[in-house]
C-alpha positions as a Markdown table, in Angstrom:
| # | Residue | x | y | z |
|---|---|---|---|---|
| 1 | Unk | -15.9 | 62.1 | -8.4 |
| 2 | Unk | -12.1 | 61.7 | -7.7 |
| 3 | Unk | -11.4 | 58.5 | -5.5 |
| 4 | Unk | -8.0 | 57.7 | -4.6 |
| 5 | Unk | -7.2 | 54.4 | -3.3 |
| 6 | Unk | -4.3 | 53.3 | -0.8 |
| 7 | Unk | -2.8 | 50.1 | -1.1 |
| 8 | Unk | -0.1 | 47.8 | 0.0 |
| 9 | Unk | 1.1 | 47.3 | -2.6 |
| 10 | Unk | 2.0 | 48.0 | -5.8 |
| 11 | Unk | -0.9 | 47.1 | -9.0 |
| 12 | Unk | 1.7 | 45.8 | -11.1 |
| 13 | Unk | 2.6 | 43.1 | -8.2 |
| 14 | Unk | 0.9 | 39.6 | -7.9 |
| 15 | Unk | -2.0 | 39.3 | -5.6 |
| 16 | Unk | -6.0 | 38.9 | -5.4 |
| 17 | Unk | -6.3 | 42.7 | -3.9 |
| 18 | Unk | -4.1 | 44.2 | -6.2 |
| 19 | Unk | -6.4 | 42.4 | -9.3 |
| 20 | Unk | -9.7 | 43.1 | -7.3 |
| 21 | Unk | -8.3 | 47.4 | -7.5 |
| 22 | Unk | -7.2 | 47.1 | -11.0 |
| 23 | Unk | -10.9 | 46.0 | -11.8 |
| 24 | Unk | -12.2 | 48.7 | -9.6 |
| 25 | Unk | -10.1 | 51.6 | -11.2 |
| 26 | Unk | -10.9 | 50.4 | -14.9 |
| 27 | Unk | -15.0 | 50.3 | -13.9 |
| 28 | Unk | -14.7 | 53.5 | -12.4 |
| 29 | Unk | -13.5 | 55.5 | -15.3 |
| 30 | Unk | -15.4 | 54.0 | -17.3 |
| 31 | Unk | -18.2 | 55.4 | -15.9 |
| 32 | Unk | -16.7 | 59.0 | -15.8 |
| 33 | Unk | -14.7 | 58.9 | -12.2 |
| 34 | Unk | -11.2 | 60.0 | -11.3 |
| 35 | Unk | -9.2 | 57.4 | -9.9 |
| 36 | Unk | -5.8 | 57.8 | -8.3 |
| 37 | Unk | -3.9 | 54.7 | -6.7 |
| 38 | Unk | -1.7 | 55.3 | -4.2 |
| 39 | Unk | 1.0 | 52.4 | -3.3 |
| 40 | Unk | 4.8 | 51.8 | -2.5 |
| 41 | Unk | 7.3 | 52.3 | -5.5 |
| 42 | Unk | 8.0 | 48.5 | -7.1 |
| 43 | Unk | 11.8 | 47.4 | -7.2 |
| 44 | Unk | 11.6 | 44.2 | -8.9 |
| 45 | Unk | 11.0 | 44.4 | -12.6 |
| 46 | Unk | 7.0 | 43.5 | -13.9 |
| 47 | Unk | 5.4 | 44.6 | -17.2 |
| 48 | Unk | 3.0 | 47.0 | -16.3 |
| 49 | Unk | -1.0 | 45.3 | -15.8 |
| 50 | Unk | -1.7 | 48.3 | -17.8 |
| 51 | Unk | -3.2 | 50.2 | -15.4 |
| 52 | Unk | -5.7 | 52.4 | -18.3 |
| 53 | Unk | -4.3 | 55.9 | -18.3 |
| 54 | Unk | -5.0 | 56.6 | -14.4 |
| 55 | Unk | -2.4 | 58.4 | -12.5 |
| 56 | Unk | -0.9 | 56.6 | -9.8 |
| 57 | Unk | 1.6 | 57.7 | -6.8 |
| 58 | Unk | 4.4 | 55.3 | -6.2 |
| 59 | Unk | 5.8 | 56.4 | -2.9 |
| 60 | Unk | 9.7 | 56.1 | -1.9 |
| 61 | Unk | 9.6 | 52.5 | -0.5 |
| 62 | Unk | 11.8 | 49.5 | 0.8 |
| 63 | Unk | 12.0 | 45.9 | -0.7 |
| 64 | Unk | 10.8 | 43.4 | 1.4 |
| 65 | Unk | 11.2 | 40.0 | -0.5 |
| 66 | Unk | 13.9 | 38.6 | -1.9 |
| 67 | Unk | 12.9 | 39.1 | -5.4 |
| 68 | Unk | 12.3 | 42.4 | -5.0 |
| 69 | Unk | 8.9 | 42.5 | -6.1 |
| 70 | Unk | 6.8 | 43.4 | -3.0 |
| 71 | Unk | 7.8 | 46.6 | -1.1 |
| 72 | Unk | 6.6 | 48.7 | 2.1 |
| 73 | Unk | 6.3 | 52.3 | 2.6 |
| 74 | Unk | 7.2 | 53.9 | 6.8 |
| 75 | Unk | 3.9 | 55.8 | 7.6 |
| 76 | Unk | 5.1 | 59.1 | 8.8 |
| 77 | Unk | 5.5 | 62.6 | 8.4 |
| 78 | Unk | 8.0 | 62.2 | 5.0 |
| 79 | Unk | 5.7 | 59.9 | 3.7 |
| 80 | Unk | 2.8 | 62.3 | 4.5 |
| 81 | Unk | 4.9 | 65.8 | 2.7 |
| 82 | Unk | 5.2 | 63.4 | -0.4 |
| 83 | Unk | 2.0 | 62.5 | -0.8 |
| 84 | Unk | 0.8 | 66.0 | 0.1 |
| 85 | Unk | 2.9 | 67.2 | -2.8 |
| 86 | Unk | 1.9 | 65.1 | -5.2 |
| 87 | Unk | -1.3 | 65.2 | -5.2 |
| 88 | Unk | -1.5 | 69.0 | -5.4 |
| 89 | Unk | -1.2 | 67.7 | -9.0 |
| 90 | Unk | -4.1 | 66.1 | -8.8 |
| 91 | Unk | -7.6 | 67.0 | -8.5 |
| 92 | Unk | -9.7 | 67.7 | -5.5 |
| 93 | Unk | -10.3 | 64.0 | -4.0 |
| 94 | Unk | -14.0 | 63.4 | -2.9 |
| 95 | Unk | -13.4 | 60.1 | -1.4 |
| 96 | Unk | -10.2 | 57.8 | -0.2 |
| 97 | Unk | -10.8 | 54.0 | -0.3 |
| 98 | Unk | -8.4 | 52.7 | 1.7 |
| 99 | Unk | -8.0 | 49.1 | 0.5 |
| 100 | Unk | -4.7 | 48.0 | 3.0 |
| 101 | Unk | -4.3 | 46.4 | 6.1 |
| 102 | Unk | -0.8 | 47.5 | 7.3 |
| 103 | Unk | 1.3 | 50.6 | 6.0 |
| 104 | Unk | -1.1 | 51.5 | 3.0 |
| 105 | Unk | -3.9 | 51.6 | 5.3 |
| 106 | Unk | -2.2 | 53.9 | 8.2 |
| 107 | Unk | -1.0 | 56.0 | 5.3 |
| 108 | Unk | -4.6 | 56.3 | 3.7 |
| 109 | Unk | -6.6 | 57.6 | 7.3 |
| 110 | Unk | -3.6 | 59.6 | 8.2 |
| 111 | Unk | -4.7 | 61.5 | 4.3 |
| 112 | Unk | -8.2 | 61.0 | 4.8 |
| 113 | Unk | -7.8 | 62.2 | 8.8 |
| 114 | Unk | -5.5 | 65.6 | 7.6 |
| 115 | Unk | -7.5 | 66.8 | 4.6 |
| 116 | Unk | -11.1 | 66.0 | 6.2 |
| 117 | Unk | -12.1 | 63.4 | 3.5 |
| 118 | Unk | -14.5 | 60.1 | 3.9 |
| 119 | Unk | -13.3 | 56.8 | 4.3 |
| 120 | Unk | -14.0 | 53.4 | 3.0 |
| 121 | Unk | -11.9 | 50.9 | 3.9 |
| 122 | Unk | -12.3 | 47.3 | 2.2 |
| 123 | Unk | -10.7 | 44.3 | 4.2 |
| 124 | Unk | -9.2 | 42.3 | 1.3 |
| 125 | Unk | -8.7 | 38.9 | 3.5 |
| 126 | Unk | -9.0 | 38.1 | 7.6 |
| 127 | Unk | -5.3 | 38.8 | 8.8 |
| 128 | Unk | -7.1 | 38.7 | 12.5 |
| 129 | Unk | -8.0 | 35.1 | 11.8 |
| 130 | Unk | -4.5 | 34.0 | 10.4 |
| 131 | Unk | -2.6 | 36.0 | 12.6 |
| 132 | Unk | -5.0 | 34.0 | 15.8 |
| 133 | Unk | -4.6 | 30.6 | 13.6 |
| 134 | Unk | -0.6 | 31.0 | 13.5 |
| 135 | Unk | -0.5 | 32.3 | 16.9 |
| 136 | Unk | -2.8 | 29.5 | 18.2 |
| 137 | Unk | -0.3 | 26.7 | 16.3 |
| 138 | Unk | 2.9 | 28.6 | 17.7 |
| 139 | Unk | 1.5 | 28.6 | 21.4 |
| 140 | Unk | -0.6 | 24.8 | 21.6 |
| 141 | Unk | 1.6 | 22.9 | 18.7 |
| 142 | Unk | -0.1 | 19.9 | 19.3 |
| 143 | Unk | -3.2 | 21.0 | 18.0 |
| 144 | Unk | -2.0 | 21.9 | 14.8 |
């Protein structure tokens, strides 16, 4: 089976979804499966988490912290035709696992929605609740 995963960001950054994927991809070719990670291009400089031998697609992306090591990719049709092209490279994809909550997870159902794959889509943390907690403090800051 050939899975490809869409991410936010990039497995060589820091972060508990990114760690929870790299476990993921290494347990699923073990057991014989195709994984392919899909994420924006890093432009700070990591050593590589050693990501197994799986192919992964950096797309073109855009810094957004100061230290350059988090990065966002624009949903659209460009980032569509890249993707599109590279994974001709690639193997027919049984299943995409989206694994996002922003640009990595528009860019996942858009490929998904256009090539008439399934979808999984895992919710790595509750951005509905911190966005109402923030939003909540913001509005009524007394009762923060």
């Amino acid at each position: 089976m050939h899975i490809v995963f869409f991410g936010d960001q990039h497995l060589d950054s820091l972060g508990g979804a990114q760690v929870s994927m790299r476990l993921q991809r290494e347990f699923l070719e073990r057991a014989g499966h195709i994984v392919t990670v899909v994420a924006p291009r890093m432009h700070g400089s990591r050593p590589s988490s050693g990501s197994h031998g799986g192919a992964s697609i950096d797309l073109p992306s855009m810094p957004i912290t100061v230290d350059r090591e988090y990065s966002m990719t624009w949903p659209g049709r460009a980032t569509d035709r890249t993707l599109d092209s590279a994974m001709t490279r690639r193997p027919p994809v049984d299943l995409v696992h989206v694994q996002a909550d922003f640009w990595g997870a528009f860019i996942g159902h858009r490929y998904a929605r256009r090539h008439g794959i399934p979808v999984v889509h895992t919710m790595h943390n509750r951005v509905d609740v911190g966005i109402a907690a923030v939003t909540r403090c913001t509005a009524r800051s007394s009762r923060c």
